[in-house]
C-alpha positions as CSV (number, residue, x, y, z in Angstrom):
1,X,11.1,11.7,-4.5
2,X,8.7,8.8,-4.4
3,X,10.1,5.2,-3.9
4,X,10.9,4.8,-7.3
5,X,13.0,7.5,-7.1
6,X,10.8,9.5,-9.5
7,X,11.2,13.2,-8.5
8,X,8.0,15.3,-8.2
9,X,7.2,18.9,-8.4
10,X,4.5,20.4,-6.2
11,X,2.1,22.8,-8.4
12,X,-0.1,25.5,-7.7
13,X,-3.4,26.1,-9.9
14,X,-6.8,28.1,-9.1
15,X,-9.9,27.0,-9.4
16,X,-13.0,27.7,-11.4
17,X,-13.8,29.8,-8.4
18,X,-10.3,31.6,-7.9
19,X,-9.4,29.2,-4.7
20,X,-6.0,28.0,-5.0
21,X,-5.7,24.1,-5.6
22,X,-2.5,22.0,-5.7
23,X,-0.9,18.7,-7.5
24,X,2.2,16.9,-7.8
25,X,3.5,16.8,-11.5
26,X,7.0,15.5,-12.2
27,X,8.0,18.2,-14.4
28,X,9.8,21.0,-13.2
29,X,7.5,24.2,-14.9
30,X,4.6,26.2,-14.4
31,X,3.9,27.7,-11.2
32,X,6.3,25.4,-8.4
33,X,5.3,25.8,-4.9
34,X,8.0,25.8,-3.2
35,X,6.6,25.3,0.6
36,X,3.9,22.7,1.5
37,X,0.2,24.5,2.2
38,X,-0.4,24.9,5.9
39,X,-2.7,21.6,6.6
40,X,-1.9,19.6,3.9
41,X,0.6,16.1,3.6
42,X,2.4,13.9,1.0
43,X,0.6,10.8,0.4
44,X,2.5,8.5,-1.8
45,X,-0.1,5.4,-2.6
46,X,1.1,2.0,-2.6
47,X,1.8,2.2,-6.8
48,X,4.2,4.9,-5.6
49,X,2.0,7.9,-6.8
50,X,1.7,11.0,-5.4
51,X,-0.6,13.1,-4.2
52,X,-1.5,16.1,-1.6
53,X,-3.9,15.7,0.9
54,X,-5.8,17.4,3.6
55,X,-3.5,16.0,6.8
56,X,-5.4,12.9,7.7
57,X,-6.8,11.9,11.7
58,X,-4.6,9.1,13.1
59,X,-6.8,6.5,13.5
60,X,-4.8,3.1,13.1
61,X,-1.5,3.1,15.8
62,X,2.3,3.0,14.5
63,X,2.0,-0.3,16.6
64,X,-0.8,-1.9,15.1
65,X,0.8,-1.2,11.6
66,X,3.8,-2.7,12.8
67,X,1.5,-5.3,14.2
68,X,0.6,-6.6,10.0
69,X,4.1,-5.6,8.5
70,X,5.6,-8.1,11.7
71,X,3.0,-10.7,10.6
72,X,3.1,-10.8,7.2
73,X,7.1,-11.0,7.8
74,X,5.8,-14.2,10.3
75,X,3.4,-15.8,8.6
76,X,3.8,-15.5,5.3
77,X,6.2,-15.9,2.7
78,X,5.6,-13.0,0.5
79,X,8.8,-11.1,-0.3
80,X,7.3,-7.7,-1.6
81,X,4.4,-6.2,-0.6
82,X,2.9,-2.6,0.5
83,X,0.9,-1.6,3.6
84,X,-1.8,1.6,3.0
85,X,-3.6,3.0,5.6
86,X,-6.9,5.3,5.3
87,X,-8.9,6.0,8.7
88,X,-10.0,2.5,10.1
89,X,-8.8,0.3,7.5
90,X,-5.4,-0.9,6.7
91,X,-4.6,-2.5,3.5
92,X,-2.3,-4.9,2.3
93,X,-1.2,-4.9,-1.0
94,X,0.3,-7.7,-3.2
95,X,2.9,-7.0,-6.0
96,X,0.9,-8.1,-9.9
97,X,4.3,-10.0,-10.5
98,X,5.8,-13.1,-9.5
99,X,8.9,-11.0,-7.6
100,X,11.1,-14.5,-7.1
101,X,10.4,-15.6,-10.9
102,X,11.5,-12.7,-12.2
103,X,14.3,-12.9,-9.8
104,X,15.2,-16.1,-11.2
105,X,15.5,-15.1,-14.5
106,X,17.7,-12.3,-13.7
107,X,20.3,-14.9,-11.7
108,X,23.2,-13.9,-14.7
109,X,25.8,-12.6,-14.3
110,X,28.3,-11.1,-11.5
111,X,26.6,-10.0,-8.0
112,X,26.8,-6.6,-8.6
113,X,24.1,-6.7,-12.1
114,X,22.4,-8.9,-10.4
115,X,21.9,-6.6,-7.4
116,X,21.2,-3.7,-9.9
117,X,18.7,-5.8,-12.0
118,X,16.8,-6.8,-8.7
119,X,16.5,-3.0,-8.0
120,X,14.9,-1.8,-11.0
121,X,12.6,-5.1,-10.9
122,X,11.6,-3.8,-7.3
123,X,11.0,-0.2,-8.9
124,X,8.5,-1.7,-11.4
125,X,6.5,-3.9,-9.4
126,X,2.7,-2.8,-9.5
127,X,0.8,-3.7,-6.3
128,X,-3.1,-5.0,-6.1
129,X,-5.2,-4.9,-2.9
130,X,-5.9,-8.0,-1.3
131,X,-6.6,-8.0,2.0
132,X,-8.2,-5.4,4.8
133,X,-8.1,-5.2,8.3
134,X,-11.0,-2.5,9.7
135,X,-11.0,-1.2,13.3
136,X,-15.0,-1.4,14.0
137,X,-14.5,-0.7,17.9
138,X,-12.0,2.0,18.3
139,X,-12.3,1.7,22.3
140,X,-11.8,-2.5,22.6
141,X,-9.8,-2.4,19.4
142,X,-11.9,-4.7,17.5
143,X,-11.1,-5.3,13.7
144,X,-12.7,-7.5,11.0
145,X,-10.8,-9.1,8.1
146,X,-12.1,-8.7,4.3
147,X,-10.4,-10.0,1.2
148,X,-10.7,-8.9,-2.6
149,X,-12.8,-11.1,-4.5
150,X,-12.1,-10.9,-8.2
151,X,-15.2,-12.9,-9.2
152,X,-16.6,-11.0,-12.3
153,X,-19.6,-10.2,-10.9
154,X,-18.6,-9.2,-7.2
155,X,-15.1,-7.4,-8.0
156,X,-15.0,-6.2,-4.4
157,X,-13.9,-6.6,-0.6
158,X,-16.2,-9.7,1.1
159,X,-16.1,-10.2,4.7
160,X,-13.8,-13.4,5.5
161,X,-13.9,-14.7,9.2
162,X,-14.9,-13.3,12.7
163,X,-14.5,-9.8,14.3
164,X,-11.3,-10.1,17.0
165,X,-8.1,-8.4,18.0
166,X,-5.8,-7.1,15.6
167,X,-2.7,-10.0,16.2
168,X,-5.3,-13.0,16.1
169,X,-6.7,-11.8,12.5
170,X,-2.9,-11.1,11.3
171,X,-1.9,-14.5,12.8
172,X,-5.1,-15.9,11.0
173,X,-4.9,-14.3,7.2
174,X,-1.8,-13.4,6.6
175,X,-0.4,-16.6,6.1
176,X,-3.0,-17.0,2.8
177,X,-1.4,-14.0,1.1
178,X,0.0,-15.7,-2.1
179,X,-1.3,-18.7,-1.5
180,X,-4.1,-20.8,-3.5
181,X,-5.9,-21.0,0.1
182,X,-6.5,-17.2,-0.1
183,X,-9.3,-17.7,-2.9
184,X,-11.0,-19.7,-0.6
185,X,-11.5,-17.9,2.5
186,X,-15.1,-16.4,2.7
């Protein structure tokens, strides 16, 4: 079950080649696996899809990932929000929607709707990159900061600031996440 609370079904296939391959599918036919293949792990992404991958090297610390969800919680004022880590490079990820808006407009009501309403808002939210912290010196823990530029013609991450430890960047950038000022760092 992702966080949704969509349930998924893990399939076996074969290849061209007559190697086995897996998926996820969220019906409930066709050939189910029922244990997980020796070397591989769930991956759910930040858009709540799932996926099986090869078990990935541990890279980025529990701490330091604590180290952004802590600072964003800090610094900033964004309400919902997903953290993604590949290797060296930890993502934040912003929800597409205006969370407290459509809050707002749910506010009808007795406490208990509203609570329910809020959850299925929370279930639909769809989450855009926006901000990357990269480890570059695995032995001093050095990392550098990017942002997403949505300018037509770049449409990808651009470096923003110095190189520096992971709690001076976070106390840095996190605070422009859903703010005007984030279109202006470079």
């Amino acid at each position: 079950m992702n966080r949704k609370e969509q349930i998924y079904y893990l399939h076996q296939g074969m290849t061209k080649t007559g190697k086995p391959k897996y998926f996820f599918s969220m019906k409930n036919e066709g050939h189910v696996v029922e244990a997980m293949p020796k070397g591989y792990e769930i991956y759910e992404n930040p858009n709540a899809q799932v996926f099986l991958r090869k078990v990935q090297p541990k890279i980025i610390s529990d701490e330091e990932r604590s180290t952004v969800e802590e600072g964003i919680k800090k610094f900033s004022s964004l309400e919902s929000y997903q953290i993604d880590i590949k290797k060296e490079t930890i993502t934040v990820y912003t929800a597409d929607q205006d969370v407290n808006l459509l809050s707002e407009l749910l506010n009808f009501g007795s406490k208990d709707k509203l609570r329910e309403a809020q959850n299925r808002l929370l279930k639909s939210i769809s989450y855009s990159p926006m901000l990357q912290f990269i480890l570059i010196d695995e032995q001093k823990r050095i990392f550098i900061t990017q942002r997403y530029c949505f300018l037509g013609r770049i449409d990808d991450w651009i470096d923003i600031g110095n190189q520096g430890t992971l709690q001076e960047l976070v106390k840095n950038y996190v605070k422009h996440l859903g703010q005007e000022s984030f279109f202006e760092l470079h």
